[in-house]
C-alpha positions in Angstrom: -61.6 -40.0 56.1 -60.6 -37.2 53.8 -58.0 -37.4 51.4 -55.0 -34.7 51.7 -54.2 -32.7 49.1 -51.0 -33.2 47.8 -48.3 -29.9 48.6 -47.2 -28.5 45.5 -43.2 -29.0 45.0 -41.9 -25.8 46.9 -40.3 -23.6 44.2 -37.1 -21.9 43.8 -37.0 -18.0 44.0 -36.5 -15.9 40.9 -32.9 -15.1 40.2 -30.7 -12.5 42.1 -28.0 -9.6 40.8 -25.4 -8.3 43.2 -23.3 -5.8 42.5 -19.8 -6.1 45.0 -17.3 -3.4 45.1 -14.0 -5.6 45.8 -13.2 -8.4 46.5 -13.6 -8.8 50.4 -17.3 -7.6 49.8 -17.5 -10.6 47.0 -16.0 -12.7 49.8 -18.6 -11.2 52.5 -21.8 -12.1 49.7 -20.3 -16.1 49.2 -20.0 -16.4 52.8 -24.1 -15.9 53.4 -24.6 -18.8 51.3 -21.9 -20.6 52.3 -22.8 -20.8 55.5 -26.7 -22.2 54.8 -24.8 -24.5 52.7 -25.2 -28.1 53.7 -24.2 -31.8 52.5 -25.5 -32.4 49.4 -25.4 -29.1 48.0 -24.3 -28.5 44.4 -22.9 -24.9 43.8 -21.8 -24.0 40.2 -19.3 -20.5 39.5 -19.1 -19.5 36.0 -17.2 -16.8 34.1 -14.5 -15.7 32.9 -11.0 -15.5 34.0 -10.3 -13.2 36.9 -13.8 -12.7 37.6 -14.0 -13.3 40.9 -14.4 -17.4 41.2 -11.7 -18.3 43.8 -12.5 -15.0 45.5 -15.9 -16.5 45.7 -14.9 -19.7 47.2 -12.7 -18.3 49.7 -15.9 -16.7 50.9 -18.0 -19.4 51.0 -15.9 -21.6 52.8 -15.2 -19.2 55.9 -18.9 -19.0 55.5 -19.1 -22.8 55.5 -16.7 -22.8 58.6 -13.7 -23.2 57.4 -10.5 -21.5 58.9 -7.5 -22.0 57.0 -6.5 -21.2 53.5 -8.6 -21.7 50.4 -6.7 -21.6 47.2 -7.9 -22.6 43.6 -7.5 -25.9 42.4 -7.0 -25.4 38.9 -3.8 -27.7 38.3 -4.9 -30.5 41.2 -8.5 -30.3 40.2 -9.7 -30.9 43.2 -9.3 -29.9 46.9 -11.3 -31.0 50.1 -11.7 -28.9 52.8 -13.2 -30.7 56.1 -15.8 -29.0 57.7 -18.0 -30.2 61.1 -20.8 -30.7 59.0 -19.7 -32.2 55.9 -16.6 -32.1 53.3 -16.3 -29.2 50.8 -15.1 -30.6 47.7 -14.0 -27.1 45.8 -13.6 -28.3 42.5 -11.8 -26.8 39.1 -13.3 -28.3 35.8 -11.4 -25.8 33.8 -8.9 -28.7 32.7 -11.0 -31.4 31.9 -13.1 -32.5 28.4 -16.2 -34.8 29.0 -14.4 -38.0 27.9 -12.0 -37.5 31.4 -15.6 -37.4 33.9 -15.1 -41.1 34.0 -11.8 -41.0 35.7 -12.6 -38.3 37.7 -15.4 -39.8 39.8 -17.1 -36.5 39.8 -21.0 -38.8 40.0 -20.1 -39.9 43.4 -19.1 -36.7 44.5 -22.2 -35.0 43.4 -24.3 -37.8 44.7 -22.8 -37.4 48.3 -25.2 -37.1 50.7 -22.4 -35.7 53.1 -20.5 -33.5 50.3 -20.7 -30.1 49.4 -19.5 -29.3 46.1 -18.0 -25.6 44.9 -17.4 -26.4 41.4 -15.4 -23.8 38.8 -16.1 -23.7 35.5 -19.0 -26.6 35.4 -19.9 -26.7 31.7 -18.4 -29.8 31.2 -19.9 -31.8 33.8 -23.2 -30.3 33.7 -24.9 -33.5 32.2 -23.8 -35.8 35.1 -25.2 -33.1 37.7 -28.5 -33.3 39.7 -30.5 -30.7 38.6 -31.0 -28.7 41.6 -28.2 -26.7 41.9 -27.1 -22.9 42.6 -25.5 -21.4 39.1 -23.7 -18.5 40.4 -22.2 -16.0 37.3 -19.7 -13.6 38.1 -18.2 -10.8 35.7 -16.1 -8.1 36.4 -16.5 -4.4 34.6 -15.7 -0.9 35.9 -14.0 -1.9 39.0 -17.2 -3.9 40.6 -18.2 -7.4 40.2 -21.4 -8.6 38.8 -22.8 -11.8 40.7 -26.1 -13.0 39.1 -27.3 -16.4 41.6 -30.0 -18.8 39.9 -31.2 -21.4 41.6 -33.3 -24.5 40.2 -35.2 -26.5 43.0 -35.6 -26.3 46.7 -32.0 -27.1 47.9 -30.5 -24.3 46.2 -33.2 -22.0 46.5 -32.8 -22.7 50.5 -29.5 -21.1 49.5 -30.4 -18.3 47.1 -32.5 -17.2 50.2 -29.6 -17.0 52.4 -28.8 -13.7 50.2 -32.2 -12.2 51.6 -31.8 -12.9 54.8 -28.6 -11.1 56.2 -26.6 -7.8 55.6 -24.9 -7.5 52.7 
C-alpha cells in the first residue's frame, strides 16, 4: 500500500481593499461576508471613530440573517443577536483594558463552536483570540470609506472569498 501524501494546510488569500461610497454600499460589502459567516467565526473591525464599524455590522448581520435592529454596543459591551444558524455575539471592546478580559468571559465566546463573534475595536483582546480570524480596517477620507479585509487561516479566508464571489 502506498502512503498518501499529506495536503498542505489550505492557505488564506492575500488581502483585499474596497473602496464604498456611503454607507448603505459599506452595509451591502459586510453583508457578503456576513452571510458565509458561520459558528465559530472570529471577525475583528478596527479603526477609528466614525469610520464605518457599526455601519459594518449592521451589514453583516442582515447578511447573517438577521431582521431587526443592529445598534452598537459600546456602553453594554455586548449584544447577541439570534440567528437560525448560530448566535452573533457583536461585541464593543472599546471600554475595556486587558485586566477586565477575565470578567468578561470573552475565551468562551471565541471558543464557541456555535458563536459568531463581530468584535469592535479588538486590540485588547487580541492575545486570548484564535488566530484565524478576519481583520477588517475601515477608514473614512474624501467622502468614501476605505475597507482593507485580511484574513489568517482557512475559516476566514472562506470569508475573505465571499468578497470575490458576488456583486459588489
Amino acid at each position: 500500500m502506498t502512503p498518501k501524501a499529506a495536503r498542505p494546510a489550505p492557505q488564506a488569500p492575500g488581502p483585499i481593499e474596497l473602496v464604498a461610497r456611503g454607507e448603505e454600499e459599506t452595509r451591502r460589502i459586510a453583508a457578503l461576508v456576513g452571510a458565509r459567516s458561520r459558528g465559530g467565526d472570529i471577525v475583528c473591525l478596527e479603526g477609528p471613530l466614525g469610520s464605518g464599524k457599526t455601519t459594518f455590522a449592521q451589514g453583516f448581520a442582515r447578511g447573517a440573517g438577521f431582521k431587526g435592529q443592529v445598534a452598537s454596543p459600546t456602553f453594554a459591551i455586548a449584544r447577541r443577536y439570534k440567528l437560525r444558524r448560530a448566535t452573533l455575539h457583536h461585541l464593543d471592546l472599546f471600554r475595556l483594558e486587558t485586566k477586565d478580559l477575565p470578567n468578561v468571559a470573552l475565551e468562551e465566546t471565541f471558543d464557541d463552536a456555535k458563536a459568531i463573534c463581530l468584535v469592535e475595536w479588538p486590540e485588547v483582546a487580541r492575545r486570548i483570540m484564535p488566530e484565524d480570524r478576519l481583520e477588517v480596517r475601515l477608514s473614512h477620507e474624501a467622502g468614501a470609506r476605505r475597507l482593507f479585509f485580511a484574513a489568517s487561516g482557512p475559516r476566514s479566508g472562506r470569508l475573505l472569498a465571499a468578497l470575490g464571489d458576488g456583486p459588489l
